[in-house]
GUBA-825580 format. One line per 3 residues: number of its first residue (from 1); their letters; for each residue x, y, z of C-alpha. Coordinates in nm, 2 decimals, decimal comma. Example, Ala and Ser with C-alpha at 12.3 -4.5 7.8 and 13.67 -1.06 7.14 Angstrom:
1) as) 1,23 -0,45 0,78 | 1,37 -0,11 0,71
END
This chain:
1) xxx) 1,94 1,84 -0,49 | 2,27 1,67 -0,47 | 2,31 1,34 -0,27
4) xxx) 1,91 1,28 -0,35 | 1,85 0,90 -0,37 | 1,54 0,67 -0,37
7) xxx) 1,47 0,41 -0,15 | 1,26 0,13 -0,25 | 0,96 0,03 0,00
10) xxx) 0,91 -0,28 -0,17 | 1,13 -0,45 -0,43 | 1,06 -0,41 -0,83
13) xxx) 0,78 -0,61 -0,93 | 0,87 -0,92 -1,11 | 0,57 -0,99 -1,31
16) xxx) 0,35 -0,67 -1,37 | 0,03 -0,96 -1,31 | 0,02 -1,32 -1,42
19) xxx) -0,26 -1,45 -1,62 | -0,27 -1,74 -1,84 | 0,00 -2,01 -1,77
22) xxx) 0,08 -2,33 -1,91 | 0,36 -2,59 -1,89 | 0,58 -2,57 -2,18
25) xxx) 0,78 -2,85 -2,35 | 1,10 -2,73 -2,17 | 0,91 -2,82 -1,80
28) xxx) 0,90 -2,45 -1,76 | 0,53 -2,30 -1,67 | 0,48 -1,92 -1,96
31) xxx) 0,25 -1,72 -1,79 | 0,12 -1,44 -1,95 | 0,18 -1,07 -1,85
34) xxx) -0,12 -0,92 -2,02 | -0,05 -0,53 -1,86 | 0,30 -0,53 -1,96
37) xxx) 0,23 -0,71 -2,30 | 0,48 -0,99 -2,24 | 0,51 -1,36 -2,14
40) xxx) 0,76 -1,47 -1,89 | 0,89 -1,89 -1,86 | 0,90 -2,03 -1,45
43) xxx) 1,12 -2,30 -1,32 | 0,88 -2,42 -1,06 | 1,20 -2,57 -0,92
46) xxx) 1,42 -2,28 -0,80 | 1,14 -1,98 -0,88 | 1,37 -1,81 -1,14
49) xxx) 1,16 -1,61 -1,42 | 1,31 -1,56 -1,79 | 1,15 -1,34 -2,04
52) xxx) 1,08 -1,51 -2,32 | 0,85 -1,24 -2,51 | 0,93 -0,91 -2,44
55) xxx) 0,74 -0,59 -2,48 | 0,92 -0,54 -2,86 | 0,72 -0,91 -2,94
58) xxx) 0,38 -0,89 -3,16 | 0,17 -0,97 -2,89 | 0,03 -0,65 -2,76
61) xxx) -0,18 -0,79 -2,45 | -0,16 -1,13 -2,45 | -0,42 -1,29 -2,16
64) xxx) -0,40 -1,67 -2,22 | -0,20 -1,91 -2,37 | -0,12 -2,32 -2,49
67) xxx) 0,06 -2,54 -2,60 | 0,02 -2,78 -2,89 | 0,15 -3,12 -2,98
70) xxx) 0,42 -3,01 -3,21 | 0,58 -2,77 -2,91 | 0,45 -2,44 -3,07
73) xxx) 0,28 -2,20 -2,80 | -0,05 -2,03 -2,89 | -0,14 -1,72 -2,71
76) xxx) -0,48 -1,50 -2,73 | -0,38 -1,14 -2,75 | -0,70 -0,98 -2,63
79) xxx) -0,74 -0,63 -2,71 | -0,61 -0,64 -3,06 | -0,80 -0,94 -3,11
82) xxx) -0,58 -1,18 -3,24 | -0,41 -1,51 -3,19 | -0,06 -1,63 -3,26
85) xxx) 0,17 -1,90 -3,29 | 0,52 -1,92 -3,18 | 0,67 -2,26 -3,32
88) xxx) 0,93 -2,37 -3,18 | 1,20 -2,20 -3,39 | 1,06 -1,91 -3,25
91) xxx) 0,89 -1,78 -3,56 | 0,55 -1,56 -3,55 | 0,26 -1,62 -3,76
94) xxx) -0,07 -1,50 -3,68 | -0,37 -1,74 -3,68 | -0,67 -1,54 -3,70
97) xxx) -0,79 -1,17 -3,62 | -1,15 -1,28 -3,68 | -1,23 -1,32 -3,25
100) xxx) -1,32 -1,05 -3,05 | -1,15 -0,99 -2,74 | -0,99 -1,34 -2,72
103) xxx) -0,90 -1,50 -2,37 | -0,95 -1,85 -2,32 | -0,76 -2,08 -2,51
106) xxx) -0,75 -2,48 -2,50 | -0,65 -2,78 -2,73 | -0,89 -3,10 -2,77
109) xxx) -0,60 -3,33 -2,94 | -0,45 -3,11 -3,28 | -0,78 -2,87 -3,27
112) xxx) -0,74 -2,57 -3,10 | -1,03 -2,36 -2,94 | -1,03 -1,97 -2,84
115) xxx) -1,33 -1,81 -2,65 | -1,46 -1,42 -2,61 | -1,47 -1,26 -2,31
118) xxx) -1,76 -1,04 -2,35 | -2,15 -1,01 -2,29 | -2,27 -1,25 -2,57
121) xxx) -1,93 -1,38 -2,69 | -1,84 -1,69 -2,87 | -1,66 -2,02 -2,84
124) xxx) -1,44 -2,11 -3,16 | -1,23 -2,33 -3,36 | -0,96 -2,17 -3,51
127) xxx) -0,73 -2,33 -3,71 | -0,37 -2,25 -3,77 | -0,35 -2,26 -4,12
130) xxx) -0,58 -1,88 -4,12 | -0,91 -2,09 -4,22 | -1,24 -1,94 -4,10
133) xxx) -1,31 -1,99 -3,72 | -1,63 -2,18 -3,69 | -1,87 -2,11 -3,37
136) xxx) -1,96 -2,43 -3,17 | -2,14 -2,21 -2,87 | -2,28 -1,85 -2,87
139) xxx) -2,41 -1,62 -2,58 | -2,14 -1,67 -2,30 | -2,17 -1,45 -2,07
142) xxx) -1,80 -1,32 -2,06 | -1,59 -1,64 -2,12 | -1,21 -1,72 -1,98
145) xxx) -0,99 -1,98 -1,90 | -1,12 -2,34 -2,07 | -1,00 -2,68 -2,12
148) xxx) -1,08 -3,03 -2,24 | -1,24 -3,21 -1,96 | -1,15 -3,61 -1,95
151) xxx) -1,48 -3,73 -2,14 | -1,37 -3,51 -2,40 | -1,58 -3,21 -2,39
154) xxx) -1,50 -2,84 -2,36 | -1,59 -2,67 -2,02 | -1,58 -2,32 -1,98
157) xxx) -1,68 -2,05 -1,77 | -1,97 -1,74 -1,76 | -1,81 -1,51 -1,51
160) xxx) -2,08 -1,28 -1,50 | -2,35 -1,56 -1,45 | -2,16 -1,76 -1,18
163) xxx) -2,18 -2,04 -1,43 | -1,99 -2,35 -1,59 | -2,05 -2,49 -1,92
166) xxx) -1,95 -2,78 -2,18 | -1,97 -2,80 -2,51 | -1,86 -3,10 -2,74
169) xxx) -1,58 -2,99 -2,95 | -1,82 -3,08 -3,28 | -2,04 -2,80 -3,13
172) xxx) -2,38 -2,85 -2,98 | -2,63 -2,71 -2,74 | -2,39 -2,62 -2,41
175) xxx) -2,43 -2,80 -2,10 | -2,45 -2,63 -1,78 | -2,25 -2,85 -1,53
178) xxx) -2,21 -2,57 -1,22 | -2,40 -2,27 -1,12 | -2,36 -2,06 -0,82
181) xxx) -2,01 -1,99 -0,87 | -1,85 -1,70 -0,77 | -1,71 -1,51 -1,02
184) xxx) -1,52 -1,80 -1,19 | -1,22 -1,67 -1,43 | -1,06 -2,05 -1,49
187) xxx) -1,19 -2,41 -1,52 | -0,93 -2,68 -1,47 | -0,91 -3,05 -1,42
190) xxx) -0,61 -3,20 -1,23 | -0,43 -3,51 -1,34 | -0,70 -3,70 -1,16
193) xxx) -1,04 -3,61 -1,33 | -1,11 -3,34 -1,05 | -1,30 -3,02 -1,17
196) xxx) -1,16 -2,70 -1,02 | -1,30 -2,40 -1,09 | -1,11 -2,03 -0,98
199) xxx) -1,31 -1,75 -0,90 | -1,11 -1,39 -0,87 | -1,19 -1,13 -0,57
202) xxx) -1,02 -1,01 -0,30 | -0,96 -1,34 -0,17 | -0,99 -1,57 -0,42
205) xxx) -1,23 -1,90 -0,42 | -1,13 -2,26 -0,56 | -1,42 -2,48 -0,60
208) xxx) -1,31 -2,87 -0,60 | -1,61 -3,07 -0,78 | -1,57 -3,46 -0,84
211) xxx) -1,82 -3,45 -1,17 | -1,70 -3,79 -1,21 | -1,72 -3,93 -0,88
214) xxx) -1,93 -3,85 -0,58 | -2,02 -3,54 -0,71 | -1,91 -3,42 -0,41
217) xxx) -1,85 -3,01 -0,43 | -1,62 -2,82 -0,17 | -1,51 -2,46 -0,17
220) xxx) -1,21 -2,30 -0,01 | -1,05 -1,94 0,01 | -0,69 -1,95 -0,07
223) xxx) -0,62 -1,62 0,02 | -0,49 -1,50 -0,32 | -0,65 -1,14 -0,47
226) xxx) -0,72 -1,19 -0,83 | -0,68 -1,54 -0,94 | -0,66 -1,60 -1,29
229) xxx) -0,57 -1,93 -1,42 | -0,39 -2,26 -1,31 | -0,17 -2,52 -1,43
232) xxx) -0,08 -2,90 -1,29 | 0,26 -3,01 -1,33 | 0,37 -3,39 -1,38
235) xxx) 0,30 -3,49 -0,99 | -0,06 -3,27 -1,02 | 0,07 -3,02 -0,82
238) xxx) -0,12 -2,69 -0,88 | 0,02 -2,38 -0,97 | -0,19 -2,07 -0,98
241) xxx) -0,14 -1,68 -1,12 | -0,28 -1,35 -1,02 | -0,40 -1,06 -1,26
244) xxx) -0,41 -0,83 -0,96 | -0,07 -0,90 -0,79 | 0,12 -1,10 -1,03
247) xxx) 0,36 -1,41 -0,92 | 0,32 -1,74 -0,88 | 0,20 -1,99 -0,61
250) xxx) 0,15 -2,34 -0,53 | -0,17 -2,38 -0,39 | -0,18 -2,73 -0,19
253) xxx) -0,56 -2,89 -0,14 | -0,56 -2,79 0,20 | -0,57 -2,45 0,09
256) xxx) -0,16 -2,35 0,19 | 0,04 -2,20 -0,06 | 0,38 -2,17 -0,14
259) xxx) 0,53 -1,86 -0,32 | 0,70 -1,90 -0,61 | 0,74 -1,60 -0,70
262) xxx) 0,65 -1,28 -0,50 | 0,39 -1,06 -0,58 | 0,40 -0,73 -0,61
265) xxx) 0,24 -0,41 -0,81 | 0,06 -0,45 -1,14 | 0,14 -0,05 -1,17
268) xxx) 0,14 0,11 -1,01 | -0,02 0,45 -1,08 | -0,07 0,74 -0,86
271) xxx) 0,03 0,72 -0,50 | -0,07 0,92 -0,20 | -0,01 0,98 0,15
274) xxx) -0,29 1,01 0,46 | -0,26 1,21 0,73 | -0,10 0,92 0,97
277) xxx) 0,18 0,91 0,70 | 0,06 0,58 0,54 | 0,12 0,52 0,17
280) xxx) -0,16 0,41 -0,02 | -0,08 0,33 -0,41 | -0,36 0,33 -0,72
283) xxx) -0,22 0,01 -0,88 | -0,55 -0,06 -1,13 | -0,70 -0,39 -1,01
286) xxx) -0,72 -0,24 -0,63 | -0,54 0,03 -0,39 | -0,26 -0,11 -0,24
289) xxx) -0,04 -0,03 0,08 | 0,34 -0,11 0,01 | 0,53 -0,16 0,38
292) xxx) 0,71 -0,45 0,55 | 0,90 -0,56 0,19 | 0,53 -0,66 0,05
295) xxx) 0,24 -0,52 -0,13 | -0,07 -0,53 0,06 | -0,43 -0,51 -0,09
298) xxx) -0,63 -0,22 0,07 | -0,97 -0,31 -0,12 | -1,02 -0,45 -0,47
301) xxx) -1,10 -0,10 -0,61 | -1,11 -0,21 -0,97 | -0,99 0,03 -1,22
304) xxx) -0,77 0,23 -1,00 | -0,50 0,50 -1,14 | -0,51 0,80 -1,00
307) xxx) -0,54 0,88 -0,61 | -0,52 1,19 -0,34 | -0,59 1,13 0,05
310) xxx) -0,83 1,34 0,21 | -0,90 1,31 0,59 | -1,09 0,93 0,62
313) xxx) -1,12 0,88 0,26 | -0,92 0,83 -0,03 | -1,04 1,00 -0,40
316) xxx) -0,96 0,80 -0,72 | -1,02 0,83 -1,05 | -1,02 0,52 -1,31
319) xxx) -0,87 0,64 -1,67 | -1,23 0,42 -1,82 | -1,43 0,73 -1,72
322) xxx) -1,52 0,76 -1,30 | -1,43 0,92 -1,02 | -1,51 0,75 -0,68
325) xxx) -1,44 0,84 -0,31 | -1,34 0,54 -0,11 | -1,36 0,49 0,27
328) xxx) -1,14 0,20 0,39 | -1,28 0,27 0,73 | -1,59 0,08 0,61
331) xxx) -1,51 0,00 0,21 | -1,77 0,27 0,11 | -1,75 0,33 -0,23
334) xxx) -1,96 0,65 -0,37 | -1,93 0,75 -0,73 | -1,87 1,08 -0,80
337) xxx) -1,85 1,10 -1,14 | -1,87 0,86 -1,48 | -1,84 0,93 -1,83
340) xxx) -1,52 1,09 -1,84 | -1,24 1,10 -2,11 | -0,99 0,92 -1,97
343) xxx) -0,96 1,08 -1,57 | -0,57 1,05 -1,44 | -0,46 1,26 -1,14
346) xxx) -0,73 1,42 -0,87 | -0,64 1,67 -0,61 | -0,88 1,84 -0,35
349) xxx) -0,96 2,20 -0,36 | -0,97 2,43 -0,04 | -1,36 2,42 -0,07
352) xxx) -1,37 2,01 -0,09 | -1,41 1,98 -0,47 | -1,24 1,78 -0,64
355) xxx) -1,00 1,90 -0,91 | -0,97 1,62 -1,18 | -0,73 1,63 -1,48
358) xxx) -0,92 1,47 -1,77 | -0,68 1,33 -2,02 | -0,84 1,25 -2,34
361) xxx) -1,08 1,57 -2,37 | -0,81 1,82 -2,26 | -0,94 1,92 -1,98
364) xxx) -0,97 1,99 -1,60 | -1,27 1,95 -1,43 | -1,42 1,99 -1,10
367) xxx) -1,64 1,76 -0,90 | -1,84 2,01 -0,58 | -1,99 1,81 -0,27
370) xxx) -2,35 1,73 -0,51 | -2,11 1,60 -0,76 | -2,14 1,84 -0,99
373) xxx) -1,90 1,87 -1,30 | -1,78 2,18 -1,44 | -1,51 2,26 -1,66
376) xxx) -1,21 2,50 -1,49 | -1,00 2,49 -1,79 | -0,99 2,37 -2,12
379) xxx) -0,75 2,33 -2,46 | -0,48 2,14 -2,29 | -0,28 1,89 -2,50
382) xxx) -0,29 1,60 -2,27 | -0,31 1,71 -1,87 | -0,26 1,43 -1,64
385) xxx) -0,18 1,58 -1,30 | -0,31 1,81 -1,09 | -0,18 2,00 -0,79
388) xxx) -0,24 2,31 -0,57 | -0,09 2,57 -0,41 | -0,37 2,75 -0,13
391) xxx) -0,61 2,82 -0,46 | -0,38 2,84 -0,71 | -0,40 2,51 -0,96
394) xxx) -0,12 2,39 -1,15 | -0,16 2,12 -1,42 | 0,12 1,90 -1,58
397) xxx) 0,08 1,87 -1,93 | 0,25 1,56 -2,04 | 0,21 1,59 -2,44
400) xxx) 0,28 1,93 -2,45 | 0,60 1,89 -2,19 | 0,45 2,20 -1,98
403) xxx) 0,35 2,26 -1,63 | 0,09 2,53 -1,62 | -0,11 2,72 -1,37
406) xxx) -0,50 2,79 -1,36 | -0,58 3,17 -1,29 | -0,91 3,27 -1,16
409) xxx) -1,18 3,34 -1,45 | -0,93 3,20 -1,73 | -1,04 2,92 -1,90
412) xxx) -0,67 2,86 -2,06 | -0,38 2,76 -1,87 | -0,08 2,98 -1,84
415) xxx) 0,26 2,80 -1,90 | 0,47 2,81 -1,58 | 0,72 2,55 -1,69
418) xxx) 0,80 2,42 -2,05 | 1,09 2,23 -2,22 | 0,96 1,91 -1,99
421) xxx) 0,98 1,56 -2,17 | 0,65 1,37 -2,06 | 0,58 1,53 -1,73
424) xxx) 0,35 1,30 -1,52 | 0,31 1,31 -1,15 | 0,28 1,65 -1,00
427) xxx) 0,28 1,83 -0,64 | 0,36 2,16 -0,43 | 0,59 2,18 -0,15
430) xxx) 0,68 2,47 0,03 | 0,63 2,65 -0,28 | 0,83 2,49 -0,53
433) xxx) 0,65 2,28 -0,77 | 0,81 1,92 -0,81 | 0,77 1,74 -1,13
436) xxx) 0,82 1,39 -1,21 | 0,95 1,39 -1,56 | 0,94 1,06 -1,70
439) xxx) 1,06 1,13 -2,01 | 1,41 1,20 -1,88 | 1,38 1,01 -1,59
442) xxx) 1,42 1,30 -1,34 | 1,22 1,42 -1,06 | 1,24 1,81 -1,05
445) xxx) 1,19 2,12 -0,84 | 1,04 2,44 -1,03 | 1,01 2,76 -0,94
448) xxx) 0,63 2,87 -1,02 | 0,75 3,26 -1,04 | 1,07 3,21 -1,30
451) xxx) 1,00 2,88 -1,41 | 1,37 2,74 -1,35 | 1,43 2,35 -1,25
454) xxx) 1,66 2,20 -1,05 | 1,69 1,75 -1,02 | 1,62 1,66 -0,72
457) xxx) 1,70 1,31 -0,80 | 1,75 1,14 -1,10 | 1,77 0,76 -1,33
460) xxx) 1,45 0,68 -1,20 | 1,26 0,41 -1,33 | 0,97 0,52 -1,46
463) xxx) 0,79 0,56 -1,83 | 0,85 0,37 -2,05 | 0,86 0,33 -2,48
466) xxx) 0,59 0,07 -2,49 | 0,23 0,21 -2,73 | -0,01 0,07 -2,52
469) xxx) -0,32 -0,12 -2,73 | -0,64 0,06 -2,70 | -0,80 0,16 -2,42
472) xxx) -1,12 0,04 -2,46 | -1,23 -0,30 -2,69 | -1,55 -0,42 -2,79
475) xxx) -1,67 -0,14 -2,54 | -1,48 -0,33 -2,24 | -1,22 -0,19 -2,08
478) xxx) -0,85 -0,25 -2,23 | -0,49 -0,18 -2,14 | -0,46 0,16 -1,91
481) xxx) -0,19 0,44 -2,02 | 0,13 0,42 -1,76 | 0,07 0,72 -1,50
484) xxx) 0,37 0,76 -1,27 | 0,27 0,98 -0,92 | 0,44 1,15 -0,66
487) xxx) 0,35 1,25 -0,31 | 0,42 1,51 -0,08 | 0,41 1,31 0,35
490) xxx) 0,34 1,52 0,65 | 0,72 1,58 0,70 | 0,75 1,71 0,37
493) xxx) 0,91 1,35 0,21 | 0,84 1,29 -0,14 | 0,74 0,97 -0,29
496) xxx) 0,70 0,84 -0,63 | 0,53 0,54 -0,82 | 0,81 0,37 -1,00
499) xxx) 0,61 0,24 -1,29 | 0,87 0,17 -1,51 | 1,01 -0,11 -1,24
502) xxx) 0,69 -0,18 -1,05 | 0,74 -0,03 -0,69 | 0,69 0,30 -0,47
505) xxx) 0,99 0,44 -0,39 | 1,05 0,69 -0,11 | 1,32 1,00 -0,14
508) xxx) 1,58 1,05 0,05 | 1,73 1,40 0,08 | 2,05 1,48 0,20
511) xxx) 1,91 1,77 0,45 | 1,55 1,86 0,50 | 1,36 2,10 0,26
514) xxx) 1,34 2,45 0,39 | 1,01 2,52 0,58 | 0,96 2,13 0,59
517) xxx) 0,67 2,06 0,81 | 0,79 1,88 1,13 | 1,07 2,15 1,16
END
């Protein structure tokens, strides 16, 4: 449709998540972008962000990183299982592959440590010159951020015990120091000897110890979904990231904090629409409501990526096997289904099922009221949306470049559409079916009968040429593939999840569709 544009309901994202950071020997603080598979430099000054390692770089997922005495920076890249060095001429060389899903990363003078987080992992010394990691501690229980403490020992974290350890760097029978801590991602001292230990959530928990002191231990909310690692500066001020939201924030003692830079989406994925005409996004770490300029947190769904609004509750699948129904009314959470190959869109069926397009086994599926699976089609290439028309199901194939429709008793689908470059998001209104096709960057309306397009709007940011790493690690989950959704609202608007910018985007049509609802 001529005149179409797209208005943004929040701004682009401007870190998809923040993870490790460190101060580099420019002042700047890297943080790691371990979604977008790229490392951004701060000045904590003025809040200006530089990309330093872009997505063409040979860190695929990089989680945490340091710096050593000579200026080079050391990051883990955790589903590959690797860690590099950058030196300061900007040259690559890769220190070891032998560590499974690396994350936290530390120096204790010119040694350098790496830990696993996984049931069981490891804590190592690895040594720049490719010699053979040795193991100084065994059986964490998922390990992350670490660092050397002032009486020179390694502490570390178990996130899944609630527990902080320390380790002498010449290895040794670990020390517990802390239990009874939430969910603690990142152990830091500040420039004073103070022990702070972050624990992610929705709210996110710093815990202020004085191990050398009093002993005395205080906890405080800061407000902040998903911490994930901090960093003191020069005058100890305390800068911290988010894996949920991405940016970057001081956090004061007193619990205020000061945006560096904004937050925003770490996606985001599918995006749907209730019946009061609020948007609700699928944006991996949690669903998300995007109004007001800002990205608000709904509930720390984890593992969010595909989403449909039905009634009170909200339907999303997670591409790491399960389908769940959410009711933000009360944060129920029921399971529906688990053990999937790779779930991406969901739609609801006249009946209540749910209609599920299964990725990786080429599939759609449908999920009754006992949650019961059964296979409506099969020997798709790779379907990733679903949408329907009264009964009729169509399915956007985005391997195949095909939208095709589901007809009662076939167990094949029958192309409707074809020529398509990576059609991803998919919906009906007023008959026409409207594709988001991200490999042209178009959003389109097809006729199901002749199978003619026309643009509704086009240059829109989404896809992208990034190969992500694998999906699952070690049996852990890894980096998601990008999903970009569209939505139909109650007047008939369309909106879209601009993944390839970070940011929902809402269409703006020059006159109203025909048979719009509201007219």
């Amino acid at each position: 449709m001529s005149g179409a544009r797209v208005r943004r309901l929040v701004p682009p994202q401007r870190m998809a998540g923040s993870n490790g950071v460190a101060f580099g020997p420019d002042g700047r603080l890297h943080v790691a972008e371990y979604l977008a598979g790229r490392i951004s430099a701060v000045e904590v000054a003025t809040g200006e962000v530089e990309v330093v390692v872009g997505e063409d770089g040979p860190v695929a997922a990089p989680d945490d990183l340091a710096f050593g005495p000579d200026g080079s920076m050391y990051v883990t890249d955790l589903v590959p299982g690797r860690v590099w060095r950058r030196a300061p001429d900007l040259g690559w060389t890769l220190v070891t592959d032998r560590v499974a899903v690396p994350n936290g990363i530390a120096f204790a003078g010119e040694r350098l440590f790496v830990n696993e987080m996984r049931p069981g992992g490891r804590l190592l010394e690895v040594f720049p010159d490719g010699g053979e990691p040795v193991v100084l501690a065994d059986g964490l229980a998922m390990g992350n951020a670490m660092q050397l403490g002032p009486d020179g020992f390694l502490y570390y974290p178990h996130m899944l015990t609630g527990r902080v350890f320390r380790v002498p760097p010449g290895g040794g029978t670990p020390e517990l120091v802390a239990d009874r801590v939430p969910a603690p991602v990142a152990v830091r001292f500040d420039r004073g000897g103070l022990l702070l230990v972050l624990s992610h959530g929705a709210g996110g928990v710093v815990t202020r110890i004085d191990l050398f002191g009093t002993g005395e231990r205080t906890a405080q909310p800061c407000g902040i979904s998903g911490l994930d690692n901090a960093a003191f500066d020069a005058e100890n001020r305390m800068f911290v990231s988010s894996y949920a939201a991405g940016g970057i924030a001081e956090l004061s003692a007193d619990g205020r904090t000061r945006e560096l830079v904004q937050p925003g989406f770490a996606g985001p994925f599918g995006v749907a629409l209730d019946d009061a005409g609020k948007v609700h996004a699928a944006d991996h770490y949690r669903i998300t409501s995007p109004s007001d300029g800002r990205v608000s947190t709904t509930d720390f769904q984890i593992f969010s990526h595909g989403i449909v609004a039905d009634g009170e509750v909200l339907h999303v699948t997670s591409q790491y096997g399960e389908v769940r129904t959410y009711r933000p009314a009360d944060g129920q959470t029921r399971v529906r289904a688990k053990g999937l190959h790779r779930p991406v869109g969901v739609a609801v069926r006249e009946d209540g099922a749910l209609v599920v397009a299964e990725a990786g086994a080429g599939r759609v599926v449908a999920i009754d009221g006992m949650d019961a699976v059964t296979v409506l089609a099969e020997g798709f290439t790779e379907p990733v949306d679903v949408a329907f028309d009264g009964s009729r199901c169509y399915v956007s194939d985005q391997a195949a470049g095909a939208v095709l429709r589901i007809d009662d008793g076939e167990r094949r689908g029958v192309p409707v559409v074809t020529g398509l470059a990576a059609p991803q998001g998919l919906a009906v209104r007023d008959g026409e079916l409207i594709v988001l096709e991200t490999g042209r960057g178009r959003l389109l309306a097809a006729d199901p009968g002749t199978g003619e397009t026309r643009v509704v709007v086009a240059d829109l940011a989404v896809g992208g040429e990034r190969e992500p790493p694998a999906l699952f690690t070690h049996g852990l989950p890894g980096v998601p593939r990008r999903f970009a959704g569209i939505a139909v609202g109650p007047d008939g608007t369309l909106y879209i999840s601009a993944d390839g910018e970070g940011s929902v985007g809402r269409v703006e049509e020059d006159a109203a569709p025909a048979g719009a609802a509201g007219e």
